[in-house]
C-alpha positions as CSV (number, residue, x, y, z in Angstrom):
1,X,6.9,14.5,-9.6
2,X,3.7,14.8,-11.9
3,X,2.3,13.0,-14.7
4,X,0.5,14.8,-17.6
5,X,-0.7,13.5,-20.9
6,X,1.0,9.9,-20.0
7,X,4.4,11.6,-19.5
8,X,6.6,12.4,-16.5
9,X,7.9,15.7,-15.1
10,X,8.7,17.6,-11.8
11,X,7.3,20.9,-10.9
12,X,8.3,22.7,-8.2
13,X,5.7,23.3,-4.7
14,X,4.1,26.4,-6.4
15,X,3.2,24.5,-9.6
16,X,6.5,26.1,-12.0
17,X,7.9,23.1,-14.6
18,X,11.4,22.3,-13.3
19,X,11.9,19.2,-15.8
20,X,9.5,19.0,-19.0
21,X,7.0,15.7,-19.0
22,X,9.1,14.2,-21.9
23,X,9.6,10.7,-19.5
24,X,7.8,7.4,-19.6
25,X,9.0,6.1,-16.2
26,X,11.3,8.1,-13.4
27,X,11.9,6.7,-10.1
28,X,14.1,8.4,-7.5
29,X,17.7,6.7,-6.2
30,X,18.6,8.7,-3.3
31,X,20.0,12.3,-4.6
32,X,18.9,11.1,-8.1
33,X,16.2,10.2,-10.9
34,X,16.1,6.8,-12.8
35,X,14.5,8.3,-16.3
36,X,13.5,5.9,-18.7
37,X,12.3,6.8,-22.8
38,X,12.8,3.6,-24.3
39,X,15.9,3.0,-22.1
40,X,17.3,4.4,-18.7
41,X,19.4,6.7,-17.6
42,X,20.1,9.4,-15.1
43,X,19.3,13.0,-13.7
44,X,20.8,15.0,-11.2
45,X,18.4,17.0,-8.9
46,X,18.4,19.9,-11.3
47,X,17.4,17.9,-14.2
48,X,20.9,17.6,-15.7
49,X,21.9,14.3,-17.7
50,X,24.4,12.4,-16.0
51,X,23.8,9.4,-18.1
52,X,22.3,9.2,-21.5
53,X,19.2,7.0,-21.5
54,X,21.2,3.7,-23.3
55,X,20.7,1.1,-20.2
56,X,18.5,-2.0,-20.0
57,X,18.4,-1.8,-16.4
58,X,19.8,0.7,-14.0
59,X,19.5,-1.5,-9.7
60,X,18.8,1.1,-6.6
61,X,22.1,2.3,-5.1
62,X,22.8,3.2,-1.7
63,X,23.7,6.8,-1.0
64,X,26.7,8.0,-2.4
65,X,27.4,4.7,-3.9
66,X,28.3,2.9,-7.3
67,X,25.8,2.4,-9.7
68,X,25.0,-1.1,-10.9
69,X,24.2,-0.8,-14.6
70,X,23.0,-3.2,-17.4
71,X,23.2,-3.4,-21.5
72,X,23.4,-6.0,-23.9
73,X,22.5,-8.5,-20.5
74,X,25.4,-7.5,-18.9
75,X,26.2,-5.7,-15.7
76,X,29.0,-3.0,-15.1
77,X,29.2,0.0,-13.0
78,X,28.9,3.9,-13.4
79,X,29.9,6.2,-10.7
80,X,27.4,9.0,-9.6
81,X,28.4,11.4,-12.4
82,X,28.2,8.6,-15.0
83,X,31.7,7.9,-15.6
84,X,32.2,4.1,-15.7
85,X,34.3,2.2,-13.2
86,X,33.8,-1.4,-14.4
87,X,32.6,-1.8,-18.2
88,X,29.1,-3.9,-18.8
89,X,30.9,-7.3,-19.2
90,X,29.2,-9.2,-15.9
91,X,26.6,-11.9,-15.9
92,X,25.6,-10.7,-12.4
93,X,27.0,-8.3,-9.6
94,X,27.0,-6.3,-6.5
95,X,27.1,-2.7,-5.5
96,X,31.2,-1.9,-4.4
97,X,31.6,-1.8,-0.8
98,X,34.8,-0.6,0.6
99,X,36.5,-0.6,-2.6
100,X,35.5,-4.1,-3.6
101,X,32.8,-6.2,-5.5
102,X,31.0,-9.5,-6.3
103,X,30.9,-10.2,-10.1
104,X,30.2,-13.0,-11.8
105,X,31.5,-14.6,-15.1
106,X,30.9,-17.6,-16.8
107,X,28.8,-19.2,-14.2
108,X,30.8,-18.7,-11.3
109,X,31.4,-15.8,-8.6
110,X,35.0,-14.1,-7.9
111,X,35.8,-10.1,-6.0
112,X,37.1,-7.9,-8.4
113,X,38.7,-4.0,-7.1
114,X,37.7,-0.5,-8.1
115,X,40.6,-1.1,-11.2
116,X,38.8,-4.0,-12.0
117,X,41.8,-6.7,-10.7
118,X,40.9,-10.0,-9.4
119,X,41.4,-10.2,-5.3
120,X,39.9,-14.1,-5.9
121,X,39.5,-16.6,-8.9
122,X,36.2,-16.7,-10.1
123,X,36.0,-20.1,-8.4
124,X,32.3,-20.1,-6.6
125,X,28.6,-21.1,-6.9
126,X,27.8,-17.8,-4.9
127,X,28.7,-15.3,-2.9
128,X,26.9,-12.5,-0.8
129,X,28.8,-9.9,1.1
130,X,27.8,-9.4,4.8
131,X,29.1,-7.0,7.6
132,X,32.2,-6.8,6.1
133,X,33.0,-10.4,5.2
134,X,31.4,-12.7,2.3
135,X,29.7,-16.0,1.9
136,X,30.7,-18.2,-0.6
137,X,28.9,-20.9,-1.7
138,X,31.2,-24.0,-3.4
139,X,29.8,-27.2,-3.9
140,X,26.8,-27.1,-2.3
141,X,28.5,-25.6,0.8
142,X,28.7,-22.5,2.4
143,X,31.3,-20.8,4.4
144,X,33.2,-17.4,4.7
145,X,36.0,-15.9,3.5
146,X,37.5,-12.2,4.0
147,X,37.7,-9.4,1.7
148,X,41.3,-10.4,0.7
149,X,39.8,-14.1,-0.4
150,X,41.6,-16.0,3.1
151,X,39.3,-18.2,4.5
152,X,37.6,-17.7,8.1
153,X,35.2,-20.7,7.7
154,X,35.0,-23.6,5.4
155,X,32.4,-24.3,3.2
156,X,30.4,-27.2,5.4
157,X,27.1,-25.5,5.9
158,X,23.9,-26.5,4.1
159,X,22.9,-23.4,4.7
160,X,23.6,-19.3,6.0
161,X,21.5,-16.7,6.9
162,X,21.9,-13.3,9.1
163,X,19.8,-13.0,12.1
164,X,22.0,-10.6,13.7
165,X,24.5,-7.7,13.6
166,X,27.2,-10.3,13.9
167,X,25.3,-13.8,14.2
168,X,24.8,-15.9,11.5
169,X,22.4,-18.9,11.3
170,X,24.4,-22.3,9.8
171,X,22.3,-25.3,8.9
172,X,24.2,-29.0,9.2
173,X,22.5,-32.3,8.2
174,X,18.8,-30.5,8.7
175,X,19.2,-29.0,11.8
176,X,20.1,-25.2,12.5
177,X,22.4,-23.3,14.6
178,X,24.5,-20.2,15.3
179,X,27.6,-19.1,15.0
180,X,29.6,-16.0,14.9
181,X,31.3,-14.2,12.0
182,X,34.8,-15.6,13.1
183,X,33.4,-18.9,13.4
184,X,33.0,-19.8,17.0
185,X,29.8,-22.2,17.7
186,X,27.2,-20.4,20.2
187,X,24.5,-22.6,19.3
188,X,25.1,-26.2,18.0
189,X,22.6,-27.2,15.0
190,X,20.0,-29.0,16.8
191,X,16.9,-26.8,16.2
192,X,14.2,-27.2,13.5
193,X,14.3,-23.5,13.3
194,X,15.3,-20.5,14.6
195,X,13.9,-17.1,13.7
196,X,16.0,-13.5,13.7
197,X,16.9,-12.3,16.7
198,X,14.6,-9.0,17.9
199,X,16.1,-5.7,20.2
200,X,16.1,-7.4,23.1
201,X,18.2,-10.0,21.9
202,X,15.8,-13.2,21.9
203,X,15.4,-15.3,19.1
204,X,12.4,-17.7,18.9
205,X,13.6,-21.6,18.4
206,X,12.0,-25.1,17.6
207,X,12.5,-28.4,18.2
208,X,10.6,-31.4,18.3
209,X,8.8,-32.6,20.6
210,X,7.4,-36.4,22.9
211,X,4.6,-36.4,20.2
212,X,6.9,-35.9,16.9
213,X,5.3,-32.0,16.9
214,X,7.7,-28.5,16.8
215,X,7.8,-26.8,19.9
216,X,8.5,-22.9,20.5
217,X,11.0,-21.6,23.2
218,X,13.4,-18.9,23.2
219,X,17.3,-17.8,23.3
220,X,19.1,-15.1,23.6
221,X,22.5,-14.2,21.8
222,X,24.7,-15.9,23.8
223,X,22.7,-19.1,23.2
224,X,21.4,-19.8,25.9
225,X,18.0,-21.2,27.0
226,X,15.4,-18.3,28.2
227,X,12.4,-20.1,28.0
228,X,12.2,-23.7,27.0
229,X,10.7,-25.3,24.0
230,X,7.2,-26.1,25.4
231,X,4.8,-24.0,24.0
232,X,3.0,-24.0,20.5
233,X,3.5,-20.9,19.3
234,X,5.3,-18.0,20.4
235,X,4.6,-14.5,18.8
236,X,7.0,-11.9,18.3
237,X,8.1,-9.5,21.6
238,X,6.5,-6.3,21.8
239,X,7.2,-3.8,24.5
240,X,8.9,-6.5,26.4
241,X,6.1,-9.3,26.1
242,X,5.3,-11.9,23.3
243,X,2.4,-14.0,23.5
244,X,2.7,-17.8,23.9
245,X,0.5,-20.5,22.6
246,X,-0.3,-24.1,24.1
247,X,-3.3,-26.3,23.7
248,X,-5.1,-23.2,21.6
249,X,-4.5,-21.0,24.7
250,X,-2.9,-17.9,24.9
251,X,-0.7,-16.4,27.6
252,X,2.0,-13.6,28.1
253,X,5.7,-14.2,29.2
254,X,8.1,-11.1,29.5
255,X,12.1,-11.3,28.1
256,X,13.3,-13.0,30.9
257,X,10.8,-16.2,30.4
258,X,8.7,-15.3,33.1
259,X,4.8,-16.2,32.6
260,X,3.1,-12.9,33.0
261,X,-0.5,-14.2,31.9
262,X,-1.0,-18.0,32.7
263,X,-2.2,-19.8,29.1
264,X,-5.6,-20.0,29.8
265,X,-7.0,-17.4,27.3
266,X,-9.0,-17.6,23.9
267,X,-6.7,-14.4,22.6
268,X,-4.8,-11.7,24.0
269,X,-3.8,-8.7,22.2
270,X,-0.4,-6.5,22.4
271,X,0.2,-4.1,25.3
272,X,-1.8,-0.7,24.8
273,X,-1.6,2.1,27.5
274,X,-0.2,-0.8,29.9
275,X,-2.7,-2.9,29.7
276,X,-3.4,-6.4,28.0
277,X,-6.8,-6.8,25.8
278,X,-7.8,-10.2,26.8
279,X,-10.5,-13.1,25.6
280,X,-12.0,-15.8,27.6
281,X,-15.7,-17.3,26.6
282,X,-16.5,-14.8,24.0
283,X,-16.2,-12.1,26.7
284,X,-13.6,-9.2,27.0
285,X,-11.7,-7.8,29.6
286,X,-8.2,-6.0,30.5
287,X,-5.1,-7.3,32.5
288,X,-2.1,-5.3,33.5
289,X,1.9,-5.7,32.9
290,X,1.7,-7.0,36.0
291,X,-0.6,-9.7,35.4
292,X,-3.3,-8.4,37.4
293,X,-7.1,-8.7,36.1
294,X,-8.2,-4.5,36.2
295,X,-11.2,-5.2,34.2
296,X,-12.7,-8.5,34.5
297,X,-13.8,-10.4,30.6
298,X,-17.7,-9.0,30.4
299,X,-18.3,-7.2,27.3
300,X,-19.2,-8.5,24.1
301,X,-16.1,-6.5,22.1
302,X,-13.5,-4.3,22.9
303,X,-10.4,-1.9,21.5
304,X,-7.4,-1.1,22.9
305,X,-6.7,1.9,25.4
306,X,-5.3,4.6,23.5
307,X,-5.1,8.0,26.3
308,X,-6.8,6.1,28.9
309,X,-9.6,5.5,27.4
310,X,-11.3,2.0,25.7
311,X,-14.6,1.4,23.5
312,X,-16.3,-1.5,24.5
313,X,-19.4,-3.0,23.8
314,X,-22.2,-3.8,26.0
315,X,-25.3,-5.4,25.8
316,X,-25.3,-4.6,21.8
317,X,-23.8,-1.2,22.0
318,X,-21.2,1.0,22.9
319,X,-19.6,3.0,24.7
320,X,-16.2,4.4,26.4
321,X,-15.0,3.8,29.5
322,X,-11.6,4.5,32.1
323,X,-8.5,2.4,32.6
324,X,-10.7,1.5,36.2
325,X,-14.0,0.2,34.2
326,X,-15.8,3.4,35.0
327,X,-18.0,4.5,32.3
328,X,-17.3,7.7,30.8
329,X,-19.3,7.4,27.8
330,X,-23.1,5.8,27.8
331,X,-23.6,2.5,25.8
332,X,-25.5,4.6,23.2
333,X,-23.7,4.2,19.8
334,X,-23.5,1.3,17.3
335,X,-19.9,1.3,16.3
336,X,-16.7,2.8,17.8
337,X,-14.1,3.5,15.2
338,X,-11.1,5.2,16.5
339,X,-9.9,6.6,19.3
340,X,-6.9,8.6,19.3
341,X,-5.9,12.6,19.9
342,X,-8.2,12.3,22.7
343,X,-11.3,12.3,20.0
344,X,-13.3,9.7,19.6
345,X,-15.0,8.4,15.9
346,X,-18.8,7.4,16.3
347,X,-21.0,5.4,14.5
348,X,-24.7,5.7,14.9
349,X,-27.7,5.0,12.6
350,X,-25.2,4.1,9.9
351,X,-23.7,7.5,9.8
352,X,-20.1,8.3,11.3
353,X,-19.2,11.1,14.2
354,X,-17.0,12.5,16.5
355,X,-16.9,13.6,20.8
356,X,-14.3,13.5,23.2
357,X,-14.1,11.1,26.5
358,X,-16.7,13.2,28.2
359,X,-19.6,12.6,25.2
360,X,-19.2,16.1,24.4
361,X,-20.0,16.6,20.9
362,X,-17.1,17.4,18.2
363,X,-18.9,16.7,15.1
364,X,-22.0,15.4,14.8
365,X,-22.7,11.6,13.1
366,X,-23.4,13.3,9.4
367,X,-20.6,12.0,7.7
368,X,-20.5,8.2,5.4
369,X,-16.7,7.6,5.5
370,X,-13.9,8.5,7.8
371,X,-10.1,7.7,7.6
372,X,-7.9,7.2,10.3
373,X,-6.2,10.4,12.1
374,X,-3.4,12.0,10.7
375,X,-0.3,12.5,13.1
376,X,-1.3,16.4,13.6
377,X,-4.8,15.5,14.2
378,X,-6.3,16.3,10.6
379,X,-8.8,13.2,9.4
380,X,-10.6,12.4,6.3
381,X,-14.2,13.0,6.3
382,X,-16.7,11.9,3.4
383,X,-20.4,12.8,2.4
384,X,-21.4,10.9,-0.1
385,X,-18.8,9.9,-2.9
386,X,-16.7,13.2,-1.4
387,X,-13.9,13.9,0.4
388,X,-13.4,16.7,2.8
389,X,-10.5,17.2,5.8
390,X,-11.3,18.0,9.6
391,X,-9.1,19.1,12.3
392,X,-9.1,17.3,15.7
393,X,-11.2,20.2,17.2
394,X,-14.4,19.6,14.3
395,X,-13.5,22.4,12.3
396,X,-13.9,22.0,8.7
397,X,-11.1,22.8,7.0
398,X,-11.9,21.4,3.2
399,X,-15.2,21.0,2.5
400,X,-16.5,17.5,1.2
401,X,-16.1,18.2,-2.7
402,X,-12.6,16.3,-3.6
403,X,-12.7,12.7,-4.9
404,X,-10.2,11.1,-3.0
405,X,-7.8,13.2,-0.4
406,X,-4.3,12.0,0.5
407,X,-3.1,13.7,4.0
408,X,0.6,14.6,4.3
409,X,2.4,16.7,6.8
410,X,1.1,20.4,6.0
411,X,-0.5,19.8,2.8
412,X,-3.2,17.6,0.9
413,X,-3.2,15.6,-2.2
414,X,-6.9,16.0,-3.7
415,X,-8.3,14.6,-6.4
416,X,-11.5,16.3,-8.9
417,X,-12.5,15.0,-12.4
418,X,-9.4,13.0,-12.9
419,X,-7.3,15.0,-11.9
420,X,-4.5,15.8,-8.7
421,X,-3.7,18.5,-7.6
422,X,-2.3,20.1,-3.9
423,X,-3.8,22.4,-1.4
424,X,-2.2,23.6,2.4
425,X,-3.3,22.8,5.9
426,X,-5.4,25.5,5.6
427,X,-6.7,24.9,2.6
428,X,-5.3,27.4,-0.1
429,X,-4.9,25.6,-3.2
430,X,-1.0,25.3,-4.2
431,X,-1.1,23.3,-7.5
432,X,-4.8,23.2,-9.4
433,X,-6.5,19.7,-10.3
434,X,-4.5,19.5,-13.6
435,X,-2.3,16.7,-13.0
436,X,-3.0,12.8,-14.4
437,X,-0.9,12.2,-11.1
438,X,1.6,13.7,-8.3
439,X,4.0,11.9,-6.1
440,X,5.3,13.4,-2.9
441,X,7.6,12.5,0.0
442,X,5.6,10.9,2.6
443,X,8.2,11.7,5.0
444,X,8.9,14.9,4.9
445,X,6.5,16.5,2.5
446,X,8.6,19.6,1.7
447,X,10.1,20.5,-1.7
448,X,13.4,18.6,-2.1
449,X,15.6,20.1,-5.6
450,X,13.3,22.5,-6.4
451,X,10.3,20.0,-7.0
452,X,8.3,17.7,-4.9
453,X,9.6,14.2,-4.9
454,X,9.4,10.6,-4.8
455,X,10.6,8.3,-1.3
């Protein structure tokens, strides 16, 4: 997608006009484009109307769904060659799902068929529909029903959130619980708070403590206790270990409750290369799964390991060493940037560099700006207000004379006077600097319909 002279258009990836720029706005919705002069409507991937622009508002759709449209304030819905299932006569509604939908009229929520027939009265506050059963909200209540309109729960809960595939978080006179999507009780509503459930099937819970303040612990889906509620904080698992909090000291416990790292640490980042950045007296060190000190806390700052290697500083500079403490690299340089692809970004005498763990030199420290590694070992480079790319080996590949570059797989959004245009990974220009602006997938980065599109 490009813009030209305030107007949108697609071209394909060697620069021919698939789609004039006649369009104000365009955004994409899955296999097709949202286009909007004055009023929306839609495009198939070759540019062909499937809907004349006469809609207020036209709501994302999921793949190979319904389309939720608006006009005159109301909501109806268009099927993906624009011929309409439900006619725009809804104060509010949902996408179908399995041949059913949530409308609203007059206030009040009901399920309506693909023929537009009632399955329920339009009877409720709210509803939402959730793994294949809804919530309906009724006086203040919540509680479930199926897709026919039967009830499975009654409408007692304050409140009703997912935190699972099948769990569902119920709140009763201020406290939380769980239950299931039939019903059944797995955790009874005693908790301040409990937080979504992550991979490993541990949900982070409060509830208050001796001195009237929350405490942290942990469940798992079957509700029960993995780690009592003792601690002040408890961050989010990671690779099997969260980080717990008590007394404004930090410590590691893995996702069966076991204290990895005792408490006793100013802060402690995430797991890198299996080991644990930690912080004690304004000096850093590294401690493995295990719980083992490797490198005891006696530099001034240090990164993660990233390919066995760490920048620390030392005595007001740095330098790199091994996952054993052993230096590699001399304390020489005044900043350590990045480490990654086994290449190393240096920073000396306010100008920015590259070498590898063995202080050989890639690049020399020329360059005023770098931006992180792409995943295929292309970076950023800048002299002066210009942009150039770099390979991991030091090789230029684009000199420094774009104003802004934008890396994606096997090609290069750049920037000059204004205007965007795309070049390869090996720098042959594909589109010229003509373009106001040019959206590609970030994904993929290969021409999808005959033009380069929008995620």
């Amino acid at each position: 997608m490009v813009k030209k002279n305030d107007r949108f258009g697609f071209i394909d990836k060697y620069g021919n006009e698939i789609i004039s720029h006649i369009y104000e706005r365009v955004h994409y919705n899955c296999d097709l484009i949202c286009v909007f002069n004055g009023k929306w409507g839609i495009l198939n991937e070759n540019g062909k109307e499937i809907a004349a622009c006469i809609y207020d508002e036209i709501a994302d759709f999921p793949d190979g769904g319904t389309i939720l449209v608006k006009k005159n304030r109301k909501w109806g819905h268009i099927d993906t060659n624009g011929n309409i299932i439900t006619p725009c006569i809804y104060d509010d509604a949902s996408y179908f799902s399995n041949g059913i939908a949530l409308v609203k009229s007059n206030g009040k929520w009901g399920i309506i068929n693909m023929n537009c027939d009632e399955i329920t009265p339009f009877i409720y506050d709210n509803a939402l529909l959730s793994y294949g059963v809804i919530w309906v909200c009724k006086n203040k209540a919540w509680g479930i029903i199926d897709v026919s309109g039967n009830e499975i729960i009654s409408c007692v809960y304050d409140e009703m959130s997912n935190i699972g595939h099948d769990l569902i978080r119920v709140k009763k006179y201020g406290k939380w619980g769980i239950i299931n999507i039939e019903g059944r009780t797995l955790v009874p509503c005693i908790y301040e708070q409990i937080e979504k459930f992550n991979t490993d099937g541990l949900a982070v819970v409060s509830l208050v403590g001796e001195c009237g303040n929350c405490k942290k612990g942990l469940i798992n889906n079957k509700g029960r206790t993995v780690v009592p509620c003792i601690y002040d904080f408890i961050n989010p698992f990671k690779n099997g270990f969260a980080k717990v909090e008590i007394s404004s000291k930090k410590g590691i416990v893995n996702i069966e409750g076991d204290i990895i790292i005792e408490p006793i640490y100013n802060e402690i980042s995430g797991i890198a290369d299996g080991l644990f950045n930690v912080v004690k007296d304004d000096r850093e060190g590294y401690i493995s799964e295990a719980g083992d000190v490797v490198i005891p806390c006696k530099y001034e700052l240090a990164t993660d390991f990233n390919d066995g290697i760490a920048g620390v500083k030392y005595n007001g500079k740095w330098g790199i060493i091994d996952k054993k403490g052993n230096e590699l690299v001399p304390y020489i340089y005044d900043h350590i940037y990045d480490i990654r692809y086994g290449i190393i970004c240096v920073g000396l005498k306010g100008k920015i560099g590259f070498i590898d763990k063995d202080n050989n030199e890639i690049s020399p420290c020329i360059y005023d700006s770098s931006i992180g590694f792409y995943r295929d070992g292309r970076k950023e480079i800048g002299l002066g207000r210009k942009k150039g790319i770099m390979d991991k080996n030091g090789n230029i590949i684009t000199p420094c004379i774009y104003d802004s570059v934008i890396l994606n797989k096997e090609i290069a959004q750049v920037e000059l006077d204004g205007k965007w245009g795309i070049i390869d990974e090996k720098n042959n220009e594909i589109i010229p600097c003509i373009y106001d602006d040019i959206e590609i997938d970030a994904q993929q980065c290969k021409p999808q319909f005959g033009f380069w599109g929008v995620p």
